[in-house]
C-alpha positions as CSV (number, residue, x, y, z in Angstrom):
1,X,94.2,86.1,127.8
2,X,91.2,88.3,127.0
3,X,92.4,88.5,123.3
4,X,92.2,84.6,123.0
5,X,88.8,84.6,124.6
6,X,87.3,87.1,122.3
7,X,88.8,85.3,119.5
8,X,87.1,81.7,120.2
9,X,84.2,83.9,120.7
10,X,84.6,85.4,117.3
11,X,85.2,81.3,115.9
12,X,82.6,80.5,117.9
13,X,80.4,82.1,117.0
14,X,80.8,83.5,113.8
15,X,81.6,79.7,112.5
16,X,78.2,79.7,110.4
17,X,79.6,83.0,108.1
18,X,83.5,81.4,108.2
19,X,82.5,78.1,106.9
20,X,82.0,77.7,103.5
21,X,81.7,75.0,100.2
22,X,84.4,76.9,98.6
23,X,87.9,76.8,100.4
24,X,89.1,80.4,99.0
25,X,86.2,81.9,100.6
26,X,86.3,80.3,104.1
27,X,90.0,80.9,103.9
28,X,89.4,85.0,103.3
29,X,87.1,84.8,106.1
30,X,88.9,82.9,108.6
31,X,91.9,85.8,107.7
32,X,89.4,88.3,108.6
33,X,88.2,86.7,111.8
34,X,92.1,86.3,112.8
35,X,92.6,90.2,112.0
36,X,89.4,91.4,113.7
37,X,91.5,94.6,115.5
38,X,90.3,93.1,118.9
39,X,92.7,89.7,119.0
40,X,94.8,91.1,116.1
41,X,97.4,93.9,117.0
42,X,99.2,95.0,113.6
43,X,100.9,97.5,115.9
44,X,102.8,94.4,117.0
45,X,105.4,92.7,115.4
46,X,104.7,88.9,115.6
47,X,107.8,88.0,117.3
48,X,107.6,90.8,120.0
49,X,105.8,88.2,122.5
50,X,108.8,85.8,121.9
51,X,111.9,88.4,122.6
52,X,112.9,87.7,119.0
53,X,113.1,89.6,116.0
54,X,111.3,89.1,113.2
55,X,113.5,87.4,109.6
56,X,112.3,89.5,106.7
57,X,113.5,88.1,103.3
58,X,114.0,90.5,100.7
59,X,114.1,89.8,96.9
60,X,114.0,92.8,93.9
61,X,112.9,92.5,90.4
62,X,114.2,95.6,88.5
63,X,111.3,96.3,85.5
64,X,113.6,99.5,84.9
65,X,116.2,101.8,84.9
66,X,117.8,105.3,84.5
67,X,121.6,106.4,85.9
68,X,123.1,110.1,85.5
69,X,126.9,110.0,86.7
70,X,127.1,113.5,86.6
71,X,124.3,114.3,88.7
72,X,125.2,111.0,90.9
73,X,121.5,109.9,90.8
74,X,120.1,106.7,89.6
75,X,116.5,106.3,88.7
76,X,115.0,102.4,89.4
77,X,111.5,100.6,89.0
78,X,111.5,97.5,90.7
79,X,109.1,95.0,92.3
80,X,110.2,95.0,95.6
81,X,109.2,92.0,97.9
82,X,109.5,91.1,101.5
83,X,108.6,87.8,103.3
84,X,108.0,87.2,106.7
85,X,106.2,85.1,108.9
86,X,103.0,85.8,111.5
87,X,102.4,82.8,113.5
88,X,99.2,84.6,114.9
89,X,97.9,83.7,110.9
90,X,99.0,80.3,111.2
91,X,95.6,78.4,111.4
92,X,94.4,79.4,107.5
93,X,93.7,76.3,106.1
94,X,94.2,77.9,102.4
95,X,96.5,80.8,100.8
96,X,94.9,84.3,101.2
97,X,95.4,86.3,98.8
98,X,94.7,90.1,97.9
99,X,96.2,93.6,97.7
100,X,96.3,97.0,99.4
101,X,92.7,96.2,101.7
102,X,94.2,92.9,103.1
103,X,97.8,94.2,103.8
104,X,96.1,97.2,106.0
105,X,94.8,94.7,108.5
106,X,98.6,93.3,108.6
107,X,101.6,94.0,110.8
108,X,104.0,95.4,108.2
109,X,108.1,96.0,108.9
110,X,108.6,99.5,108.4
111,X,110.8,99.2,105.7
112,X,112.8,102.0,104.2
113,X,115.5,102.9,101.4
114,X,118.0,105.2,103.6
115,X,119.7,106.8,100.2
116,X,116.6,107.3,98.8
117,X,115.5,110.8,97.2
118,X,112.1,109.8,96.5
119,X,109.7,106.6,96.3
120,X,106.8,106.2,95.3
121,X,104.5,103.2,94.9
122,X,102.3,102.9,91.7
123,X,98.9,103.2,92.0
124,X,97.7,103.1,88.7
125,X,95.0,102.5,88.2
126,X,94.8,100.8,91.3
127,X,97.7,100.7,94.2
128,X,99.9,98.1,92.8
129,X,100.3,96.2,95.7
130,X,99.8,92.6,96.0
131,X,99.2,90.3,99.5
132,X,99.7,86.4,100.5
133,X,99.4,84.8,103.6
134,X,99.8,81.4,103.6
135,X,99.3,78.2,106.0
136,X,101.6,78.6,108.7
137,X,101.3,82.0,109.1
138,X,103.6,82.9,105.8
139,X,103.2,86.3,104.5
140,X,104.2,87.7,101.4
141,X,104.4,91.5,100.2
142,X,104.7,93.1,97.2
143,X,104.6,96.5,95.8
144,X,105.6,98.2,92.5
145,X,108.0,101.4,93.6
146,X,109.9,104.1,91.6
147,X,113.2,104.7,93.3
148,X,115.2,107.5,92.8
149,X,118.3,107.5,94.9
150,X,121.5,109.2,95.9
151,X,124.9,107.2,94.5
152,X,127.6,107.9,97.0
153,X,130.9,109.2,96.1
154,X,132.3,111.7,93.4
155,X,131.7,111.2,89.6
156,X,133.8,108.2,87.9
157,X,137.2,109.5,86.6
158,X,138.9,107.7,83.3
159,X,142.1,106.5,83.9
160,X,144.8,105.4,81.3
161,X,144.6,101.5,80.5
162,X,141.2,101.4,83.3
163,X,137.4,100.7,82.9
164,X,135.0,104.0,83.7
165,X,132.9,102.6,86.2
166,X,130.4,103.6,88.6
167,X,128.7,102.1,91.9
168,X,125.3,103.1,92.9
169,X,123.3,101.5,95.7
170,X,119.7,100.7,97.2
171,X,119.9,100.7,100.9
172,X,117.5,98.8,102.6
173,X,116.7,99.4,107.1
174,X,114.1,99.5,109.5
175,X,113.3,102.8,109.9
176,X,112.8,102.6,113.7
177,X,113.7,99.2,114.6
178,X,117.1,98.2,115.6
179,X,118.1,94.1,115.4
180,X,116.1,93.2,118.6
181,X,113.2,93.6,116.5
182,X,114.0,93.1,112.9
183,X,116.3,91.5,111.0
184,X,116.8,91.6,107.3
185,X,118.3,89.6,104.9
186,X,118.0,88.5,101.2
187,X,115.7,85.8,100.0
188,X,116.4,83.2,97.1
189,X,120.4,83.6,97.0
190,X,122.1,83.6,94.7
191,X,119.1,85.7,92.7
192,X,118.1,88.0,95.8
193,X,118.1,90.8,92.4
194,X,116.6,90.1,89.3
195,X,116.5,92.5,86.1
196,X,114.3,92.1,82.9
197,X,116.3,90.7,80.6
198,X,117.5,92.7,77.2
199,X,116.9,96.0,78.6
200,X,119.3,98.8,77.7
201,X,118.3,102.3,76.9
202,X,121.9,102.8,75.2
203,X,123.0,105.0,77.1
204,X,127.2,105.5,78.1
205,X,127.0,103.8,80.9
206,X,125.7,100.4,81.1
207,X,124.7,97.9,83.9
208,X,127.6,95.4,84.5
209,X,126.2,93.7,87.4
210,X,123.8,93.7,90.5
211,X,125.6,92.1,93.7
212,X,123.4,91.8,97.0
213,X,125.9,92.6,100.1
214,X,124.6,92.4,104.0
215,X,125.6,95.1,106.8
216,X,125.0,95.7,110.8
217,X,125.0,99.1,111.8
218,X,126.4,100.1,115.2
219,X,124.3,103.2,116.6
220,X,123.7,104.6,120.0
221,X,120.6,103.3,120.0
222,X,121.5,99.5,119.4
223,X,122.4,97.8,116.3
224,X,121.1,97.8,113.0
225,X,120.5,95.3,110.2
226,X,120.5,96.6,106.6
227,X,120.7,95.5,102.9
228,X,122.6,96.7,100.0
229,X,122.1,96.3,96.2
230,X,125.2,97.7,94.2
231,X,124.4,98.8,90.5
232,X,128.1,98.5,88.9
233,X,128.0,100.6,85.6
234,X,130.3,100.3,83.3
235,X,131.3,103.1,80.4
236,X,130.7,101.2,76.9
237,X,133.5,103.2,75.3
238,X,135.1,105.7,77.0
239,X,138.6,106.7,75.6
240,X,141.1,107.3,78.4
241,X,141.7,110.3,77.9
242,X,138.0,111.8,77.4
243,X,136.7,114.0,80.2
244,X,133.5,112.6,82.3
245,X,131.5,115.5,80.6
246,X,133.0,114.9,77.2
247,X,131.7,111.3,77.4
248,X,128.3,111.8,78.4
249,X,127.6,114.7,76.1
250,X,129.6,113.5,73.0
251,X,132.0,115.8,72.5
C-alpha cells in the first residue's frame, strides 16, 4: 500500500518532467519513475506477490568457438539472451531501451552456467550488454559472454567401423532459486541455439550439431529447473585405428 501511494505521488507529481513531445523520451522517463527504488524492489522477483514463478526464455547465438578433447574443455562466445516478463513495468506506453545503467534498476534471475570454468561478459569498450522493456511489462536481456566450460565424461575413443565423437554441454540454473521461483525454458523452438554460419577453425573435430534438451533437478532443498545445450563434435577423419592423441597431434 505505501509503495502504491508514493508511486502516484511520484506520477503525480512528477507528470510535468514524464510527459514529453517525443514518445522515446517520456517512455525512458516513465521506466525511471516505475524503478524509483521506493515502489520498485529489484530484490523481488515479479511473480513473488503471485506465489508463482517467474518463465524465463532462453535463446543463444554462438559468434564462436574452440573445443580441446584431450583437455575436455570447450571454449564458446555467444550472445546469451533471456526474456521474461515484469508486470510492475507494464504501464510504458513505448519500448525502453538501453544497456548496462537500465538493467541495474531491474530485477534480474540470477542465472548461472553450473559446468562453467569461467565467464566473462565483454566490456569492450563498453559492457556489452543490451536492455528492452516493452509494453506489458516484457523485458529483454542480453549480454555478450566468453564461456569456457567443463565437458563431462572421458576423452572420445575410435572404434572400428564408428564415428569419433564428442558431447560437451552449457548448463544453464538459478543459482539460488529452486522451481517455486524460477522456471527456465528455451525461447523460439526449434532455434533456441543459433551459430554464425560458415565458421570452422579446421580443426579435427568439428561441430555436428547443437540440440537444446530441458531437465528438473530433485535436491534437498526443492526442485530445480535447468537447461542444456549439447555441442556434438564429430572427428573429420579419424582412422579407426588412430589413438586420440595421434589424431589431434598428427602423428
Amino acid at each position: 500500500m505505501k509503495s502504491t501511494v508514493i508511486l502516484l505521488l511520484i506520477l503525480t507529481f512528477g507528470s510535468k518532467q514524464i510527459y514529453s513531445d517525443n514518445p522515446k523520451v517520456a517512455a525512458m522517463k516513465m521506466f525511471k519513475a516505475l524503478t524509483n527504488p521506493d515502489v520498485y524492489d529489484k530484490d523481488m522477483s515479479p511473480q513473488l506477490g503471485e506465489n508463482a514463478p517467474v518463465t524465463v526464455n532462453v535463446t543463444m547465438y554462438v559468434i564462436e568457438y574452440e573445443h580441446n578433447p584431450l583437455a575436455r574443455v570447450m571454449n564458446a562466445m555467444v550472445y546469451f539472451r533471456q526474456r521474461w516478463t515484469d508486470r510492475r513495468l507494464s504501464s510504458l506506453s513505448a519500448e525502453v531501451i538501453g544497456s548496462q545503467s537500465l538493467a541495474d534498476r531491474l530485477w534480474i534471475p540470477d542465472t548461472f552456467f553450473s559446468n562453467a570454468i569461467d565467464v566473462k561478459v565483454m566490456s569492450y569498450p563498453t559492457d556489452n550488454v543490451f536492455v528492452a522493456i516493452y509494453p506489458g511489462g516484457g523485458v529483454h536481456h542480453s549480454q555478450r559472454i566468453q564461456l569456457t566450460l567443463r565437458c563431462k565424461g572421458p576423452p572420445p575413443q575410435t572404434h572400428k567401423n564408428t564415428k569419433t565423437t564428442d558431447i560437451c554441454l552449457i548448463d544453464i540454473e538459478s543459482y539460488g532459486h529452486n522451481m517455486t521461483d524460477i522456471e527456465y525454458d528455451w525461447g523460439n523452438r526449434p532455434n533456441s541455439v543459433g551459430i554464425v554460419d560458415g565458421f570452422d577453425l579446421g580443426h579435427k573435430f568439428l561441430l555436428a550439431g547443437i540440440k537444446s534438451k530441458t531437465d528438473r533437478i530433485q535436491l534437498s532443498t526443492g526442485k530445480y529447473s535447468k537447461l542444456m545445450a549439447e555441442f556434438e563434435f564429430v572427428c573429420r577423419d579419424c582412422s579407426p585405428k588412430q589413438s586420440l592423441d595421434a589424431m589431434l597431434h598428427g602423428h
